[in-house]
N, C-alpha and C positions, 0 to 999 in steps of 0.2 A: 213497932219497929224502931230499935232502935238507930239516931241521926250521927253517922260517923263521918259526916265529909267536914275535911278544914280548908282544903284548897291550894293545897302543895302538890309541885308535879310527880310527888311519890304517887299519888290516888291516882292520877290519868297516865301516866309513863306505858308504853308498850315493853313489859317485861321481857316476852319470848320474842326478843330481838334476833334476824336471821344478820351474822356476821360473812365476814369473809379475812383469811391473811393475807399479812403483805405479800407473802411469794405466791400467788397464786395467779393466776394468767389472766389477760383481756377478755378471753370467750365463758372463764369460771365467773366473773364477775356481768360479763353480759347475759347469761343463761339464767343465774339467780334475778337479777333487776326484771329479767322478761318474764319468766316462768312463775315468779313469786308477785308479779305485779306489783312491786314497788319500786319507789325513786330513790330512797337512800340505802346503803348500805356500809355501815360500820366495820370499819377494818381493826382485827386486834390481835395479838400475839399470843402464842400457847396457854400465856398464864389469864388473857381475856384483860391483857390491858391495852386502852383503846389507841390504836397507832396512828387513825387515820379516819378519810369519809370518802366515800366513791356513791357519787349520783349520777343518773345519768345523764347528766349534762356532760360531766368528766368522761363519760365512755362515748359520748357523740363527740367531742374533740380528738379524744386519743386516738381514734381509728382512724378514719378516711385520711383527715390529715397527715398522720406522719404516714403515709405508705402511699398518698396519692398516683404516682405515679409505677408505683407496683403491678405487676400480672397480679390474678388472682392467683395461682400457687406460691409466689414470695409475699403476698397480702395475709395469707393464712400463716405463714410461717412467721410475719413477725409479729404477729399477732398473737400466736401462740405463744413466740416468745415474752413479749410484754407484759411484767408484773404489775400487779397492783400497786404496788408499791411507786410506781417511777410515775403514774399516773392521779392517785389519789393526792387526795387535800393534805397534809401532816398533820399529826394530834398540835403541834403549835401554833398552824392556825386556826383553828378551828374555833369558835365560840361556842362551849359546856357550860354545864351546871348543875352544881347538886340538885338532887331529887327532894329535896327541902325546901327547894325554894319554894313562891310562891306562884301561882301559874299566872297571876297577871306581869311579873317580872318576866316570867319566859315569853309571854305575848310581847311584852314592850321590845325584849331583845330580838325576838327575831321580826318583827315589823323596823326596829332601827337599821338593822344589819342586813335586810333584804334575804334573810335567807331561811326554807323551807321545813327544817327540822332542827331540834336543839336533841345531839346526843347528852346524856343525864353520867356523871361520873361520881364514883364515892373513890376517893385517892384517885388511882390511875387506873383503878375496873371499871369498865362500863356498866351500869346499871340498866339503864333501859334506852327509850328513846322519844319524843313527841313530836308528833308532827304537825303541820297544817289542819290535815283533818283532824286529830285527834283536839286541837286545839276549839277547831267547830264544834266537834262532836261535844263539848266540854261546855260552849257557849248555847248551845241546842238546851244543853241539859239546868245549867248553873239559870237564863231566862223564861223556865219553862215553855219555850216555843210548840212544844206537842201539844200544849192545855187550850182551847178556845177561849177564847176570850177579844177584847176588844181593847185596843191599844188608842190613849191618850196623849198627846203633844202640848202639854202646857208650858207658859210663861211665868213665871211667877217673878217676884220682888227676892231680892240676891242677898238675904239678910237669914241669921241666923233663927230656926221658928217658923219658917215662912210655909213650911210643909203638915203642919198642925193640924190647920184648917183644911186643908186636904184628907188628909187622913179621917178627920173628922165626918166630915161628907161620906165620906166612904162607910164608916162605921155607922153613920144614920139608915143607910140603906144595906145594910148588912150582906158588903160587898166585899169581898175577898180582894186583896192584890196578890199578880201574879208575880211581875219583878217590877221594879222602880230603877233608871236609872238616869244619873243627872250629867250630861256630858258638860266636858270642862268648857263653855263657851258662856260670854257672860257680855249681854249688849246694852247698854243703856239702863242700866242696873235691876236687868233682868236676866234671870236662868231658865235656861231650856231644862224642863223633865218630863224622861218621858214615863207612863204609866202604863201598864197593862192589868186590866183587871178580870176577875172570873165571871164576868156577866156579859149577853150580846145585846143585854138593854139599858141604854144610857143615856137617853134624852133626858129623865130625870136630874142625873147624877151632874150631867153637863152645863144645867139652868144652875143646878146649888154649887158649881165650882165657881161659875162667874160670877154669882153673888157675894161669892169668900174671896172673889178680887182674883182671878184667877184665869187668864185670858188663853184660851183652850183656840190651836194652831190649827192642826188637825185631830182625824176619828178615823180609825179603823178598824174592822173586823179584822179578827186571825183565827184562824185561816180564812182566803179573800170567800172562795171557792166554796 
């Protein structure tokens, strides 16, 4: 099989994005968020260029609130009347980006920006959309988390090289890794990484990392269970 992943949000983007237009009313835009079971919903105009975002956070504000003191038959009626439009986010606020990007950019944007989806735009058409979960579903897939194995917490010295003798160890016991990675934290000129490998036996492997100078944190199985 041939390996076609690069890592741009064109590969994980939700294509068959369900939209909605700006003239479209309160209960069109609460029916799709309930019915279709999602949170976001991209608002865009005839030609599918993106105008807007309506989540439903924005449809738990827009209703009770402006009608509070309404009967229920003037609650429906302005309800009905109420476009998408006068309620939704604008395409000028909004934080986009091309479908080229890289998806650890689209992680960093929406963890800065506190917000749950990045719609994907080529010009001013919407391309697709990513979300939260598709973002897990992406980190599920990119750390092989489905694979058994048993995950490593090492120390190591913060210098270029220092992962060699690691690797080495690994290749004496003709040990697979599954992903490796090094969070940016760096104390007393030591790095945290962490290791997952495709073996649940590693008492060996654990005596020959601290001999390579290598001060192992924790051990875990994956899956615990």
């Amino acid at each position: 099989m041939r390996i076609s992943y690069k890592g741009f949000l064109r590969e994980r983007a939700q294509r068959k994005v369900i939209t909605i237009r700006p003239e479209a009313s309160f209960y069109e835009a609460n029916t799709l968020i309930r019915e279709k079971g999602i949170r976001h919903l991209p608002v865009v105009d005839a030609d599918q260029k993106l105008v807007g975002l309506v989540t439903d956070r924005d449809l738990r504000a827009a209703g009770p609130s402006q009608a509070s003191d309404l009967s229920i038959h003037e609650l429906h009626y302005v309800l009905q009347k109420l476009k998408v439009s006068a309620f939704m986010m604008p395409r000028e606020n909004l934080i986009t980006v091309s479908p080229d990007v890289v998806i650890e950019e689209a992680v960093q944007l929406m963890h800065h920006h506190k917000i749950g989806c990045l719609p994907l735009v080529e010009g001013d058409r919407l391309y697709g959309i990513i979300t939260e979960t598709d973002i897990l579903a992406h980190f599920v897939d990119i750390f092989g988390l489905r694979q058994k194995g048993t995950r490593l917490t090492l120390a190591l010295e913060d210098k270029p090289g220092s992962m060699i003798g690691i690797l080495q160890v690994l290749k004496d016991h003709n040990i697979n890794v599954i992903s490796i990675v090094a969070p940016s934290f760096v104390a007393e000129g030591k790095r945290l990484l962490v290791l997952r490998i495709e073996s649940e036996v590693y008492e060996d492997i654990v005596r020959e990392l601290e001999k390579a100078g290598c001060e192992v944190l924790s051990i875990g199985k994956w899956p615990s269970s």
